[in-house]
mmCIF file of the C-alpha atoms, coordinates in Angstrom:
data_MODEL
# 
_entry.id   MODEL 
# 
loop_
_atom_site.group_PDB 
_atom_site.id 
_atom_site.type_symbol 
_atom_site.label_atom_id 
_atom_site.label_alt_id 
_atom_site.label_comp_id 
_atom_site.label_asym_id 
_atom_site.label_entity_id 
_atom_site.label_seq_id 
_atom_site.pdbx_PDB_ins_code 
_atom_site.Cartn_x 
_atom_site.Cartn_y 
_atom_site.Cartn_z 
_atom_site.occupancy 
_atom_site.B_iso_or_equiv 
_atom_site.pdbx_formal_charge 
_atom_site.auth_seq_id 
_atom_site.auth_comp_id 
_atom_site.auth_asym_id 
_atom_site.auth_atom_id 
_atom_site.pdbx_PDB_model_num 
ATOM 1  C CA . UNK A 1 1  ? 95.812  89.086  107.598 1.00 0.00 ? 1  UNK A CA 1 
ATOM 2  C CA . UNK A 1 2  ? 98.544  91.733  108.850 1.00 0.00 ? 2  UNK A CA 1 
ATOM 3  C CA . UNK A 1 3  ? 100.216 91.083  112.018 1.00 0.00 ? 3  UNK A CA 1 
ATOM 4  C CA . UNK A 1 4  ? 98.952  92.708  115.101 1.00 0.00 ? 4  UNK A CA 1 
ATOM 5  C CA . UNK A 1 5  ? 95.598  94.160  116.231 1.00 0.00 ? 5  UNK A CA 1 
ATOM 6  C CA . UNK A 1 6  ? 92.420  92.917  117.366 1.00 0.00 ? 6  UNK A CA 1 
ATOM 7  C CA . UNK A 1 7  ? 89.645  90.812  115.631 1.00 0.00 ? 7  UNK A CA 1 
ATOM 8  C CA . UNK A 1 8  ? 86.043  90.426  116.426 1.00 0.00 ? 8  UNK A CA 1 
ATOM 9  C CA . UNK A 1 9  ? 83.250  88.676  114.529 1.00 0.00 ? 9  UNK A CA 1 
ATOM 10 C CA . UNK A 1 10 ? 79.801  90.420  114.892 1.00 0.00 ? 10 UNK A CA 1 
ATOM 11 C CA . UNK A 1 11 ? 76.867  88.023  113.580 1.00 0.00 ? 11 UNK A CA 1 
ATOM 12 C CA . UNK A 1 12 ? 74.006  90.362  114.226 1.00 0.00 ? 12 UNK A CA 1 
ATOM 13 C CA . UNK A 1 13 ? 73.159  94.240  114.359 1.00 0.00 ? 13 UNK A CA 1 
ATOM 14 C CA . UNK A 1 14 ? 75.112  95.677  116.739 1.00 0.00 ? 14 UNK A CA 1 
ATOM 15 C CA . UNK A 1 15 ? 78.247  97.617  117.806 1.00 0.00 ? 15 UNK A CA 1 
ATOM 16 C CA . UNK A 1 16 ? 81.794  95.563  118.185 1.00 0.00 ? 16 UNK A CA 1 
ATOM 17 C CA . UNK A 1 17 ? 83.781  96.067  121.503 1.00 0.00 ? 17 UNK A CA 1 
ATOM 18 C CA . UNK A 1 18 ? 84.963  100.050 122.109 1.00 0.00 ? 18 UNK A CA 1 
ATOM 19 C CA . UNK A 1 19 ? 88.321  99.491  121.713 1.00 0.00 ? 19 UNK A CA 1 
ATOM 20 C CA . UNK A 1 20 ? 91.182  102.049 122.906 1.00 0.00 ? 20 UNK A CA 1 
ATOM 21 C CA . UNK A 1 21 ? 94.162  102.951 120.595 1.00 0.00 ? 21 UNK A CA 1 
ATOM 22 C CA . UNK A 1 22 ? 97.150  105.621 120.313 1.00 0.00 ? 22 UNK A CA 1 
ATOM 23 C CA . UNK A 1 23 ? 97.693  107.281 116.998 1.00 0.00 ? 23 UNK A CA 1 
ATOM 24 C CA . UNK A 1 24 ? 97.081  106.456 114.046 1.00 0.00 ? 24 UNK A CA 1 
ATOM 25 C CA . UNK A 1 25 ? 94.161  103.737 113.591 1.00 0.00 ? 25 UNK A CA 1 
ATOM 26 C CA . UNK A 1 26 ? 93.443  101.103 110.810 1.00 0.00 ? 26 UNK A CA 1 
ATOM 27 C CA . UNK A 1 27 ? 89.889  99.462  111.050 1.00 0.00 ? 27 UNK A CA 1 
ATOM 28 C CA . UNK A 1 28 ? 89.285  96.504  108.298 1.00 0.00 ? 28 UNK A CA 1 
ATOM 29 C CA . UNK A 1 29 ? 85.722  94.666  108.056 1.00 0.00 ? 29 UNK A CA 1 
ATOM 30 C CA . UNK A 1 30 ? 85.523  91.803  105.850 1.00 0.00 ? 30 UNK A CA 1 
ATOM 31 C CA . UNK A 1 31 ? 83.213  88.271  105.326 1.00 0.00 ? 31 UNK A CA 1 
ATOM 32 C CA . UNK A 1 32 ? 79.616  88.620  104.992 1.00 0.00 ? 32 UNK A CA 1 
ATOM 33 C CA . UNK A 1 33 ? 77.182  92.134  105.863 1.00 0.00 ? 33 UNK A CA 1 
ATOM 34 C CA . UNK A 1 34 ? 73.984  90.357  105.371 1.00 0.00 ? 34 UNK A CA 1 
ATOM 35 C CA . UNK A 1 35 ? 72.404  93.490  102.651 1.00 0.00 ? 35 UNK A CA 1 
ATOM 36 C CA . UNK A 1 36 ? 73.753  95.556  106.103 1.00 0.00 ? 36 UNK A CA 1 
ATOM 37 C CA . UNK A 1 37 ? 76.477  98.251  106.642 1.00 0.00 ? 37 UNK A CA 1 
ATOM 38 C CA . UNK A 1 38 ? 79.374  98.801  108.615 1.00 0.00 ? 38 UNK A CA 1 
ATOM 39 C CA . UNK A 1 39 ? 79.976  101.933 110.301 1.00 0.00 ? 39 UNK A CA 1 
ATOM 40 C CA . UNK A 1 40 ? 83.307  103.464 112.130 1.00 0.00 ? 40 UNK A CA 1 
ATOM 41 C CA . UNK A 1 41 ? 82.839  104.926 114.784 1.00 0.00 ? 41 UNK A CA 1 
ATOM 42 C CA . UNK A 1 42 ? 85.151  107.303 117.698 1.00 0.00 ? 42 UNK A CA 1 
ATOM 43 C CA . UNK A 1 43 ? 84.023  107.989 120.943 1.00 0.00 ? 43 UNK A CA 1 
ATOM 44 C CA . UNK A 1 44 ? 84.535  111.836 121.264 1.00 0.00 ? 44 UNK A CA 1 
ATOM 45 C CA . UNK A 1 45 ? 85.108  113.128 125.332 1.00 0.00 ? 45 UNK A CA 1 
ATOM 46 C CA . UNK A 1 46 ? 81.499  113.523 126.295 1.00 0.00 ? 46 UNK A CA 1 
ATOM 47 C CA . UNK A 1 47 ? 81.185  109.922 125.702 1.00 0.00 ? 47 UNK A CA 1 
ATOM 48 C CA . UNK A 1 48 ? 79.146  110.576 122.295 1.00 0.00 ? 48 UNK A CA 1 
ATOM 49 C CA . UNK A 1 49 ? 79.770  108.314 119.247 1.00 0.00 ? 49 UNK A CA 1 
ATOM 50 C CA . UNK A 1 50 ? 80.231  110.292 116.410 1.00 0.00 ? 50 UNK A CA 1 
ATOM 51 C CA . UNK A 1 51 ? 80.337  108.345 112.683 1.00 0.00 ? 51 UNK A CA 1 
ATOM 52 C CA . UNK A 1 52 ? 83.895  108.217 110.915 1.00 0.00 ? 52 UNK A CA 1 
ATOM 53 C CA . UNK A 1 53 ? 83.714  108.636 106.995 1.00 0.00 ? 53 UNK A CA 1 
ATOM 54 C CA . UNK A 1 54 ? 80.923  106.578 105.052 1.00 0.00 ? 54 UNK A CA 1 
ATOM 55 C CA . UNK A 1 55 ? 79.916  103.114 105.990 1.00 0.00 ? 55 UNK A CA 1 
ATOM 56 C CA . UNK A 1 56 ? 81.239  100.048 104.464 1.00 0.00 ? 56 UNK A CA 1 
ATOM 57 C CA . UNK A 1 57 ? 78.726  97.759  102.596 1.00 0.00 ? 57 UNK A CA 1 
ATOM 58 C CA . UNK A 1 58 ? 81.087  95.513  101.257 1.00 0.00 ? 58 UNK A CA 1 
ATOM 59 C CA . UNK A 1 59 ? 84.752  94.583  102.464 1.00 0.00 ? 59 UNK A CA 1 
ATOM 60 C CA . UNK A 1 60 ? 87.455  97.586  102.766 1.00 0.00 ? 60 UNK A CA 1 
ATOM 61 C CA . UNK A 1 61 ? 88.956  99.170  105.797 1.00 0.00 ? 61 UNK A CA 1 
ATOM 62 C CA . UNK A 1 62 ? 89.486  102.482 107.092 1.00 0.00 ? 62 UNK A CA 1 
ATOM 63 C CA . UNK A 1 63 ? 92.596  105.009 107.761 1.00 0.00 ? 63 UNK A CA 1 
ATOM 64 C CA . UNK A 1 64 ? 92.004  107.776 110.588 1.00 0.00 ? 64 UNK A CA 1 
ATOM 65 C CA . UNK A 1 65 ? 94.745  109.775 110.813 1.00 0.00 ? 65 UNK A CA 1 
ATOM 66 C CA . UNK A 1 66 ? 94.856  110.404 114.299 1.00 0.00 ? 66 UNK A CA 1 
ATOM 67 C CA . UNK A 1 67 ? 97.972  112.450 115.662 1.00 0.00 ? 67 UNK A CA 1 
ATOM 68 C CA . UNK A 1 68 ? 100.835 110.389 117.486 1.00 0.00 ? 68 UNK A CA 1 
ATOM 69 C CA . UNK A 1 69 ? 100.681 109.911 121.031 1.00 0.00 ? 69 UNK A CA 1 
ATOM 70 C CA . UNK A 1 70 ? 96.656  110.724 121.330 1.00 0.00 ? 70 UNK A CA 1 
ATOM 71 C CA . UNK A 1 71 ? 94.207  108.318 122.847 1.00 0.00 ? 71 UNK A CA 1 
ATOM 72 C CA . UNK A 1 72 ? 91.116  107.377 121.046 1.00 0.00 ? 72 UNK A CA 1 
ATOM 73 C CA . UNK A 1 73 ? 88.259  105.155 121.499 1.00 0.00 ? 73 UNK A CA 1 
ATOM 74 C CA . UNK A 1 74 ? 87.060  103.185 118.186 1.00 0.00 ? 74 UNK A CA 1 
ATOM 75 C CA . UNK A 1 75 ? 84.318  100.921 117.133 1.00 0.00 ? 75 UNK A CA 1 
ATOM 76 C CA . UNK A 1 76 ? 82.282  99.269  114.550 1.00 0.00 ? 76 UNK A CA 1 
ATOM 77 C CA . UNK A 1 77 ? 78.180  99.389  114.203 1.00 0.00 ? 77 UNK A CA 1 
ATOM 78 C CA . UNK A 1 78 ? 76.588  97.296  112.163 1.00 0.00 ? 78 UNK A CA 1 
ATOM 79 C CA . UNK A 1 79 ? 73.071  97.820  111.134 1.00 0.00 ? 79 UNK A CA 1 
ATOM 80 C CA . UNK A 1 80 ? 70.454  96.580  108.790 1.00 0.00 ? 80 UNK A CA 1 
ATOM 81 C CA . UNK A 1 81 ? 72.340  92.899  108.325 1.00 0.00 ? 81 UNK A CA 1 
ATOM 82 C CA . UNK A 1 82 ? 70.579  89.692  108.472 1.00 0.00 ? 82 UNK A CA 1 
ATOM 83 C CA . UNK A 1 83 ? 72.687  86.826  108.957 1.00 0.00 ? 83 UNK A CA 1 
ATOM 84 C CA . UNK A 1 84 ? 75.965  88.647  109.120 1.00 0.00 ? 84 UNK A CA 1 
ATOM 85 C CA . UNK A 1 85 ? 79.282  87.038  109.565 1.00 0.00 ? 85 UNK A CA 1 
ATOM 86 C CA . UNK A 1 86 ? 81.712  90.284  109.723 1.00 0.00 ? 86 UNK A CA 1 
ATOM 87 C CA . UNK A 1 87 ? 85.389  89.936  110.649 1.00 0.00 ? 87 UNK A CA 1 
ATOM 88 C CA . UNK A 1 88 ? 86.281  93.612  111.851 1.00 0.00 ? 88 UNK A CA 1 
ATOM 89 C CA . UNK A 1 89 ? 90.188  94.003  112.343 1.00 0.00 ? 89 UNK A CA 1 
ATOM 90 C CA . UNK A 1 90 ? 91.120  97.152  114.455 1.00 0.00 ? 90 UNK A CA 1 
ATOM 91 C CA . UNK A 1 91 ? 94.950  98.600  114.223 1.00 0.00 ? 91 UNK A CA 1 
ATOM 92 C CA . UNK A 1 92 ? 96.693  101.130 115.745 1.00 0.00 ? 92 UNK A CA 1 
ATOM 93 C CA . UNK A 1 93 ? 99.955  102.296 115.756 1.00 0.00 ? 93 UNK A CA 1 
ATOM 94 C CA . UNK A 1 94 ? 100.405 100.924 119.543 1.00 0.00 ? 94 UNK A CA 1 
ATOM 95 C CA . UNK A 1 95 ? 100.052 97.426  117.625 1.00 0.00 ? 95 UNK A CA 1 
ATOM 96 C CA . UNK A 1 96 ? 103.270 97.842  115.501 1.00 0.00 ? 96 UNK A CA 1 
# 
């Protein structure tokens, strides 16, 4: 796996920790979904989650091209899994 970044395994439904990043942001899921699917998600300033692109239902990761310099709040959701065992990686350029 790259170098930098947080991981976090989720092994049921549920959302990974909010995580705060500058810039640009990577997010990579990978292991196990359990028939479920993985959704990216930003925190937008009301404090509302709002969905990134289209879930993941099978390993891949995630580019949002967030301007340099602006703050962001990003997590995964994971829903409809049974017996999960999902790695999800977050990046942002703060990590390089």
């Amino acid at each position: 796996m790259a170098v930098g970044g947080v991981t976090e395994t989720l092994s049921a439904d549920g959302q990974s920790t909010a995580r705060s990043t500058i810039g640009k942001i990577r997010v990579y899921c990978s292991g196990t979904f359990g028939g479920g699917s993985a959704q990216v998600q930003l925190q937008d300033p009301d404090d509302t989650w709002l969905d990134v692109d289209t879930a993941l239902t099978a390993a891949g990761d995630v580019i949002i091209d967030i301007p340099p310099g602006v703050q962001n709040r990003v997590r995964v959701d994971l829903s409809g899994a049974t017996g999960p065992t999902l790695e999800v990686w977050v990046q942002s350029a703060d990590d390089l």
